[in-house]
C-alpha positions in Angstrom: 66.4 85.4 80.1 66.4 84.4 83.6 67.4 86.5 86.5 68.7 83.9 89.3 68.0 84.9 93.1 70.9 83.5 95.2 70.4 80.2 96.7 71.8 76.9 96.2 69.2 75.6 93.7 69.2 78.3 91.8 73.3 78.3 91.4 72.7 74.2 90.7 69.9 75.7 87.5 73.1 78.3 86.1 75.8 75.0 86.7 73.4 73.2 84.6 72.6 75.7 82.3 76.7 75.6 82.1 77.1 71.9 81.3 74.9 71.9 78.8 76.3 75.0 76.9 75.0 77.8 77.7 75.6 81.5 78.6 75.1 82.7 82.0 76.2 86.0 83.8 77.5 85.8 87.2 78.7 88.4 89.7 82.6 88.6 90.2 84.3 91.0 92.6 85.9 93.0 89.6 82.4 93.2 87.2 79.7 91.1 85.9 81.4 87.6 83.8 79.8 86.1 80.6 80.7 82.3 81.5 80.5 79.4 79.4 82.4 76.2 79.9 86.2 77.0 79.5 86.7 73.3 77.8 83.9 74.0 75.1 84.6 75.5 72.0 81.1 75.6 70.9 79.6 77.3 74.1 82.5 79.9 74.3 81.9 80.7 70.8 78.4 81.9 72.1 80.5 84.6 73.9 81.7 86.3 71.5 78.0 86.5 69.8 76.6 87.6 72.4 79.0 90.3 73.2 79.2 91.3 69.5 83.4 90.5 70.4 86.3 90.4 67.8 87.1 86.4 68.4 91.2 87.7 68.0 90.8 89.3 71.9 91.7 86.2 74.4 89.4 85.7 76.9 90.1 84.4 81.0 90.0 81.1 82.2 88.5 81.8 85.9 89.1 78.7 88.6 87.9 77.8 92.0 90.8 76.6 93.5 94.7 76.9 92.5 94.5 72.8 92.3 92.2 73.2 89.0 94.9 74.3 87.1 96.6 70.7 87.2 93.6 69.5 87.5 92.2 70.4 84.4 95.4 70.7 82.9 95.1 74.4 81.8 99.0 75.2 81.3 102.0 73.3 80.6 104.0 74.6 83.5 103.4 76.8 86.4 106.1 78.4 86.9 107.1 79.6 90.7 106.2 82.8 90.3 102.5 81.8 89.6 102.6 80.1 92.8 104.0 83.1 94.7 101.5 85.4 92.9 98.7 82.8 94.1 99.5 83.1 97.4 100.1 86.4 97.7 96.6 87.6 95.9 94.3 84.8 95.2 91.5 84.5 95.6 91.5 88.0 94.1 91.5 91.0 91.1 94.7 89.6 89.7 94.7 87.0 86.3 98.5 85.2 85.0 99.0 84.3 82.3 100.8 80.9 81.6 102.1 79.0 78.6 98.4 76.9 77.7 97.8 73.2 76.9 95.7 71.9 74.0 92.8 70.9 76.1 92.3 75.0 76.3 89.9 75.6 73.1 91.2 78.2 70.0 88.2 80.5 70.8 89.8 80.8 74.8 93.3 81.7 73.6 92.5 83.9 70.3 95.2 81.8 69.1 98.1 82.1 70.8 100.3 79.5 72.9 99.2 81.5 76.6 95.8 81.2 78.7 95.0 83.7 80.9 93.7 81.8 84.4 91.9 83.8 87.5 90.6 82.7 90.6 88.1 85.1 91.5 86.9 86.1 95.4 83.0 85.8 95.3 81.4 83.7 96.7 78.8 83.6 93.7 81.3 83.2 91.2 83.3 80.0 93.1 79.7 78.1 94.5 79.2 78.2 90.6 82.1 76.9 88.6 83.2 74.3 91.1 78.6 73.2 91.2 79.2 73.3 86.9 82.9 70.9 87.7 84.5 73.0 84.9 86.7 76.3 84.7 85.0 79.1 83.3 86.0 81.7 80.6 84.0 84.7 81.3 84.8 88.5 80.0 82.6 91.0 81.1 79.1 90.5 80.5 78.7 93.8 78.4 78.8 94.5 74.5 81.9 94.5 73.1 83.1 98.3 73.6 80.6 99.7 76.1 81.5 99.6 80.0 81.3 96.9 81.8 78.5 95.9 84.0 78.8 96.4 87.6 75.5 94.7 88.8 72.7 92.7 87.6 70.8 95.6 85.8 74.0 96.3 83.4 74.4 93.0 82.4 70.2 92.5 81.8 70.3 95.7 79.7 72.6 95.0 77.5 72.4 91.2 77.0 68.4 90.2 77.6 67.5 87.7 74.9 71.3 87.3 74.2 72.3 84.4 77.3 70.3 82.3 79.5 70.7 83.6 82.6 71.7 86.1 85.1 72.6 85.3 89.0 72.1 88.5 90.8 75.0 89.0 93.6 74.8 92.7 94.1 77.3 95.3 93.2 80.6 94.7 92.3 83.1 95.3 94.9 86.3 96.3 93.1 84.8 97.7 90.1 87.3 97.6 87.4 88.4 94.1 85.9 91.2 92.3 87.3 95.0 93.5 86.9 96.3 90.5 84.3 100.3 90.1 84.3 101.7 88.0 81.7 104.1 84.9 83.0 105.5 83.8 79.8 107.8 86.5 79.2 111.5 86.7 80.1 110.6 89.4 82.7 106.6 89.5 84.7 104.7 91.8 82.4 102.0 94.1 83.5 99.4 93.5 80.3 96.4 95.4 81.9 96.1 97.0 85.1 93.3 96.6 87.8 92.9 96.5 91.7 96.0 94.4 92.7 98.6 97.3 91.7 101.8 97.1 90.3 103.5 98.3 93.5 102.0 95.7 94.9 103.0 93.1 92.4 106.6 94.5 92.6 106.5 93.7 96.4 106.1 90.2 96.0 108.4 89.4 92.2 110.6 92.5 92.4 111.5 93.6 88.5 108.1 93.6 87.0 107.7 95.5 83.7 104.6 97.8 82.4 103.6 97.0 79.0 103.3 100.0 76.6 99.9 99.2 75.7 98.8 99.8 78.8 98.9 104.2 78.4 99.1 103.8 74.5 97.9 102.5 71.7 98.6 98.9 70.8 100.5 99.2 68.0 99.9 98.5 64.2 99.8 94.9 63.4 100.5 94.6 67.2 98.7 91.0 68.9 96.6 91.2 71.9 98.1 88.9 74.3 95.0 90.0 76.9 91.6 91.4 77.1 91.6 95.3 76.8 94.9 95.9 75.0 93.4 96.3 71.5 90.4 97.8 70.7 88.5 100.5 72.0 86.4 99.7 75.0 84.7 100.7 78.3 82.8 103.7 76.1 79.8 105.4 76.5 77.8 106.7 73.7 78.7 110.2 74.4 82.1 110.9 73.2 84.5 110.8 76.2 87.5 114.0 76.4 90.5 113.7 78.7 92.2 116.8 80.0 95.5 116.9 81.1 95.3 119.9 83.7 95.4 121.1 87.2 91.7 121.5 89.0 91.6 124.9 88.6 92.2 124.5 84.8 90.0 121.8 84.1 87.1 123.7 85.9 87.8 127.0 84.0 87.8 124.7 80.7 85.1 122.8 81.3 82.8 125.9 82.2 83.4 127.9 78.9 82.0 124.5 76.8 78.8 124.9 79.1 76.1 123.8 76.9 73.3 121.4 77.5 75.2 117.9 75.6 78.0 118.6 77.7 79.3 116.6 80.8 81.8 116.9 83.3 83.4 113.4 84.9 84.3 114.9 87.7 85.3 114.6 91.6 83.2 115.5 94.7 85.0 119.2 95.6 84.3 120.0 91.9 80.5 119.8 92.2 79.7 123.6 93.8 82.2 125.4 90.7 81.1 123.6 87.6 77.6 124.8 85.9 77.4 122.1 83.5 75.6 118.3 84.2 77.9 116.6 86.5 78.7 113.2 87.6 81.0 112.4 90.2 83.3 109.3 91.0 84.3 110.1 94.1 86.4 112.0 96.1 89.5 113.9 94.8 92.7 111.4 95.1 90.3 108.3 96.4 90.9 106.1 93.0 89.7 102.9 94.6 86.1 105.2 95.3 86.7 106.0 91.6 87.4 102.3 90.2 84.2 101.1 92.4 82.2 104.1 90.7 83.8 104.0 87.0 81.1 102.2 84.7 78.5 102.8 86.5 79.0 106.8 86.4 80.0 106.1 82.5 76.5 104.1 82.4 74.4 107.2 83.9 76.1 109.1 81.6 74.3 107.3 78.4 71.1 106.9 80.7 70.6 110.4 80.8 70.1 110.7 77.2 71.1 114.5 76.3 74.5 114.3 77.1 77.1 114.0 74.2 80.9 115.0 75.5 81.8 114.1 79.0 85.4 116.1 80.1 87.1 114.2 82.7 90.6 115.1 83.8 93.4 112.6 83.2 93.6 110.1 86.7 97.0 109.4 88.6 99.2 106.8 87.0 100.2 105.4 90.6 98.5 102.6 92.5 94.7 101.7 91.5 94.9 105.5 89.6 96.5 103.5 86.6 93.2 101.1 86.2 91.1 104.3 85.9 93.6 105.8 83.9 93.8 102.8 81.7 89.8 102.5 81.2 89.3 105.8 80.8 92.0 106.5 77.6 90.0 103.6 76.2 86.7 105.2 76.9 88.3 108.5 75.3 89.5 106.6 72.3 92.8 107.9 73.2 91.6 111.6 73.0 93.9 113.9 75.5 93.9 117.6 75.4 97.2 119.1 77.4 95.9 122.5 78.8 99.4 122.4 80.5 101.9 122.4 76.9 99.0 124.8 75.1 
């Protein structure tokens, strides 16, 4: 597999590589994308063997300008709160979802009448789709389940010898993958949180509505109408513990389970008290430090090798607190101890 340094010939070699079908990861300001032509059944299908990905979980359309919708006739309509979303956050973390057209390909849409279309900030990530003249479906460019990759590295460990290439645009800014808020409902439905935050979605729409899936489990029989509702995901190998505790609590907690496998998740201010392996996100309180430093914390974690629980305290539901909170219960397969109600 390639790794692609950042010039213009090199992101004409990835558009190519694109045109023709293949697989190449590219930087996005949210994580590392998977891309393969949007329009192409056969090429997006190499997504999801790549990525070892259940074909029923949707994948997002991403764009280079708000024109390519109509342009390449993505949806059937876009209604006017698309366009006050668009204005309001794009280019940016946020992905709407909109009532599809045929020319969207069964392995895009899992399925179902909707596409789910982004238009993403970096630089990287526009040069290339609108140098390939195509939209792009791109997940994160991880296996299925494991967190997602935050710079070029992640993406080369887990997919070399699975896709063609890799362009190389540094670190992730935001960290956490896009917020993605369903249109085609009777009311604007939150189906996955990220950095543009329900507060600030509610500022621009007014009534918007949380989906349950979002803190919970989807339900039996339930359909994934977007990426991370369904299965497990963002995991490390180690098995991944959520507490539901004050900081005094969690450190007492955490400190009797002292033993070698074990792991705390834990903030700056915790470091000094705990006398187990640590590995901080960031600051107490600073979930945008935290969202940056999610994966990649969850990465070291399986890096280190001996490590096999990690006990992490249960983030904030408000602002970007409810992305964290939203990968991490994933991560945790849903696994919540409440020290508080003991």
């Amino acid at each position: 597999m390639k790794t692609l340094v950042l010039d213009e010939t090199q992101i004409a070699v990835a558009a190519q590589l694109l045109k023709n079908g293949g697989v190449v990861g590219i930087p996005t300001e949210t994580v590392y994308g998977l891309a393969a032509d949007a329009l192409n059944g056969e090429a997006v299908a190499k997504i999801f063997k790549a990525k070892g990905r259940p074909m029923d979980n949707p994948l997002i359309v991403h764009i280079a300008d708000f024109d390519d919708i109509r342009r390449f006739d993505l949806v059937s309509e876009v209604p006017e709160s698309a366009r006050r979303l668009a204005k309001a956050f794009w280019p940016g973390p946020l992905t709407m979802i909109m009532k599809r057209t045929d020319v969207i390909p069964p392995e895009v849409s899992a399925g179902l009448d909707t596409v789910a279309v982004r238009f993403p900030s970096h630089p990287v990530a526009q040069a290339v789709i609108r140098a390939a003249n195509t939209p792009l479906a791109a997940p994160s460019a991880n296996l299925s389940g494991s967190p997602s990759p935050t710079t070029a590295r992640h993406v080369l460990n887990d997919m070399d010898g699975k896709i063609d290439a890799v362009l190389d645009g540094g670190a992730s800014e935001v960290g956490v993958e896009s917020t993605v808020i369903t249109l085609a409902s009777e009311v604007p439905r939150v189906l996955r949180p990220g950095g543009v935050t329900v507060e600030m979605l509610r500022e621009v729409l007014g009534e918007v509505e949380v989906d349950d899936a979002v803190l919970h489990q989807l339900r039996e029989g339930e359909t994934a109408a977007s990426p991370g509702m369904k299965y497990k995901h963002y995991a490390p190998k180690a098995n991944v513990i959520l507490l539901k505790c004050d900081d005094t609590a969690y450190i007492s907690y955490v400190n009797a389970r002292a033993d070698d496998g074990v792991c705390a998740l834990c903030c700056d201010e915790d470091l000094l008290s705990l006398s187990v392996k640590t590995v901080s996100l960031g600051r107490r309180g600073d979930y945008l430090t935290h969202a940056r430093h999610l994966f990649d914390c969850l990465r070291k974690i399986d890096e280190n090798g001996t490590i096999q629980t990690v006990y992490s305290r249960l983030p904030s539901t408000e602002g970007v607190g409810l992305a964290v909170y939203n990968r991490l219960i994933r991560a945790a397969g849903f696994e919540v101890i409440d020290l508080e109600n003991l």
